[in-house]
N, C-alpha and C positions, 0 to 999 in steps of 0.2 A: 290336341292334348294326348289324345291317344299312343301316338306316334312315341313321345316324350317317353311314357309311362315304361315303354318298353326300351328305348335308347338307352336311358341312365342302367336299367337292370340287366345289361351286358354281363356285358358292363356291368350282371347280376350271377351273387348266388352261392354259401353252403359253409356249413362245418364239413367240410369237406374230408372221409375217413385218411387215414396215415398214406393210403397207396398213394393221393393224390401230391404228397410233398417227397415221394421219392424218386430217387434218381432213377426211377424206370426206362427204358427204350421209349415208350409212346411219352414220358413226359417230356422229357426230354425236345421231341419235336414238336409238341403241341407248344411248350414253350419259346422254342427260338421262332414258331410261324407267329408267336403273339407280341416279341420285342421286335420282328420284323416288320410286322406292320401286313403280313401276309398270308392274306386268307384264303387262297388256292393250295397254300400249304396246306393249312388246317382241316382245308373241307377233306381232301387227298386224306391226306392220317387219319382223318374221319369214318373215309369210304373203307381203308383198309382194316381199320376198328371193326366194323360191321360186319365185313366182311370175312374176320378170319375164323378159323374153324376150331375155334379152344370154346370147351364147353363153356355152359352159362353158368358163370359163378357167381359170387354176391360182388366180388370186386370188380370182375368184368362187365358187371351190371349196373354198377356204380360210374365207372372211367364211360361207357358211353353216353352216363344222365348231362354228367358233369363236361364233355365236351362238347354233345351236344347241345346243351343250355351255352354253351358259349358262341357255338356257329349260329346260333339262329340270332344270339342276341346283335353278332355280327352281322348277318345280313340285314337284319330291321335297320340297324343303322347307318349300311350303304342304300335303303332303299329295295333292296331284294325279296320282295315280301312272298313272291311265288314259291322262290328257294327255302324261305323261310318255312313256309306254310310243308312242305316237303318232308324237311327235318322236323318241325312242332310236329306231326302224324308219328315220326319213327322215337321223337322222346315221350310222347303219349304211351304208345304200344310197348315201349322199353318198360315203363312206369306201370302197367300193369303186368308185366311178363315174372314169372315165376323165376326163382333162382334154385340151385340144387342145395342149398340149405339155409338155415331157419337162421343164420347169424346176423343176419344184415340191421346196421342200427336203424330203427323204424322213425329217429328222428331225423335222421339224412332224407328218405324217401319223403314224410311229412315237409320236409323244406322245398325239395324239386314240387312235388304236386301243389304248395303256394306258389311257387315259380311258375308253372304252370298255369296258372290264376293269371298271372300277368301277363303273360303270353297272350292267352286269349283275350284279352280286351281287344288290343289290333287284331290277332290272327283269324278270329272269329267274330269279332263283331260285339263279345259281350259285354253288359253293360258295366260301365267305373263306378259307377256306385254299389250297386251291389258285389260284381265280383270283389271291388276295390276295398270292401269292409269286410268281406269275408275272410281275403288274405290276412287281411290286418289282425281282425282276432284270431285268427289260428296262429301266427307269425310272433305275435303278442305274448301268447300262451306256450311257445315253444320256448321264447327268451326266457319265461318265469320260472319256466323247468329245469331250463339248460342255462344258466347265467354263462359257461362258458364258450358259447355255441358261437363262433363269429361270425356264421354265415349267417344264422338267421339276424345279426347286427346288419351286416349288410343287406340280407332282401328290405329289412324293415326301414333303412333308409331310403330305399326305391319307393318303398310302399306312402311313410309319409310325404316325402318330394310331392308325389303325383296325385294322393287321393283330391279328392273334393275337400273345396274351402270348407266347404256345410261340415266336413266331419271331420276339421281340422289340421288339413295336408295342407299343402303348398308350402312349407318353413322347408327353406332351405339349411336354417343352421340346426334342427331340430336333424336332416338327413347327414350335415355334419357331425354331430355331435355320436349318432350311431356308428358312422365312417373308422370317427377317430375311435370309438369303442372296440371294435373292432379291431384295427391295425392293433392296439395293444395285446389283445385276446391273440392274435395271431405272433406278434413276436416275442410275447410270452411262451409261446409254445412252441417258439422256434421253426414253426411253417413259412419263412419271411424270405426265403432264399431259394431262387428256380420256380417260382408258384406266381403263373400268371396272376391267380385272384388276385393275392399280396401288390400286385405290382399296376393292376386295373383299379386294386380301392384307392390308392394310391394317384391317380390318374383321375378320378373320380371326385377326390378331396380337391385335388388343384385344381380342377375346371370348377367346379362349386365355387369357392374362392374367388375365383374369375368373375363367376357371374355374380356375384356379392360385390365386384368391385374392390375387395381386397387382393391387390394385388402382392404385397409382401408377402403375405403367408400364401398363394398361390404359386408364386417363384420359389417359395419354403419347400413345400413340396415336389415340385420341378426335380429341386438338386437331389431331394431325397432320394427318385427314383432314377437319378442318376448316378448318383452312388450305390444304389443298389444294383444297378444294373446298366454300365455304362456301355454295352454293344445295343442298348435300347435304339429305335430307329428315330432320325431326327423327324422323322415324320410326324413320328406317337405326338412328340414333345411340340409341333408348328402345329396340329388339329386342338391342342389345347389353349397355346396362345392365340390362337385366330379366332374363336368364340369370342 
């Protein structure tokens, strides 16, 4: 189960601030390595994120939460858990490191440190119930605040997917039902174009589907992200019918 928790939240994660849906240089590649199906790309862009020498800002503080929450979610899900465990240490340390000013929305960082939450049940060992209700009411209380927040639509459908029966999880249409909240929250706002997340909730909906054995509205989905984005790898699109 543990394994699970973390696979679907990739596959995880954020209202994500304006930088992440512009046509910057780093999005740009982070996204062709995520319709490619290639994560030597990603980790690379990765390293070179890290690595460059442009002071610590709130956005450049931000671009490395947000791609890194995506490589680690990528590795858990090929199995990579050491590389995992690598990157979770360097999005921990990001997540308490200081930026040069006070602007940074304190609801963004509140969504990665629930992200975070998840993470640790595999990467550490921590317990799914307790972290797993933690998450929940904090993630809960951020939607209440932020009705427009779609990331926290989408952590919160990882979170119910995977919690414990006991305390109401495992509904998969209940993880749909956030999904699709979200997709609207987000091409409402026009973030629906070049943005991996957009294009992974998306990928997310149709396997759900799948595993519901609704196949029509699974293929529904299918074409969506193929009209959104038709240089997608046929790879993305055979790892979801194969489920």
């Amino acid at each position: 189960m543990k394994k699970v928790v973390i696979v679907t939240i990739l596959i995880c994660i954020i209202q994500l601030p304006a930088y992440t849906h512009d046509e910057g240089h780093e999005n740009n590649k982070f996204y062709a390595a995520f319709i490619s199906g290639d994560m030597k790309l990603w980790e690379k862009e990765l390293n070179a994120l890290f690595s460059s020498n442009v002071p610590e800002s709130d956005s450049a503080k931000l671009k490395k939460l947000e791609y890194t929450f995506g490589y680690i979610g990528w590795c858990i899900s090929d199995s990579i858990n050491e590389e995992a465990k690598v990157w979770f240490n360097r999005f921990k340390k990001t997540l308490e490191s200081e930026s040069k000013s006070d602007k940074i929305n304190k609801c963004d960082i509140d969504i990665y440190k629930n992200a975070l939450l998840c993470y640790s049940v595999i990467l550490e060992n921590k317990n799914l119930m307790i972290t797993g209700s933690r998450a929940y009411i904090r993630t809960k209380e951020i939607i209440e605040k932020y009705p427009d927040n779609y990331f926290a639509r989408i952590l919160m459908s990882k979170i119910v997917l995977n919690m414990p029966k006991k305390l109401g999880g495992g509904s998969r249409q209940k993880a749909i039902d956030y999904l699709r909240q979200a997709i609207v929250l987000m091409e409402g706002d026009g973030v629906d174009s070049n943005n991996w997340l957009y294009l992974n909730t998306l990928i997310n909906i149709a396997d759900l589907y799948r595993q519901e054995s609704d196949f029509i509205a699974s293929e529904t989905f299918i074409n969506k992200i193929r009209l959104k984005e038709p240089s997608i790898s046929n790879n993305v699109i055979k790892a979801i019918r194969d489920k």
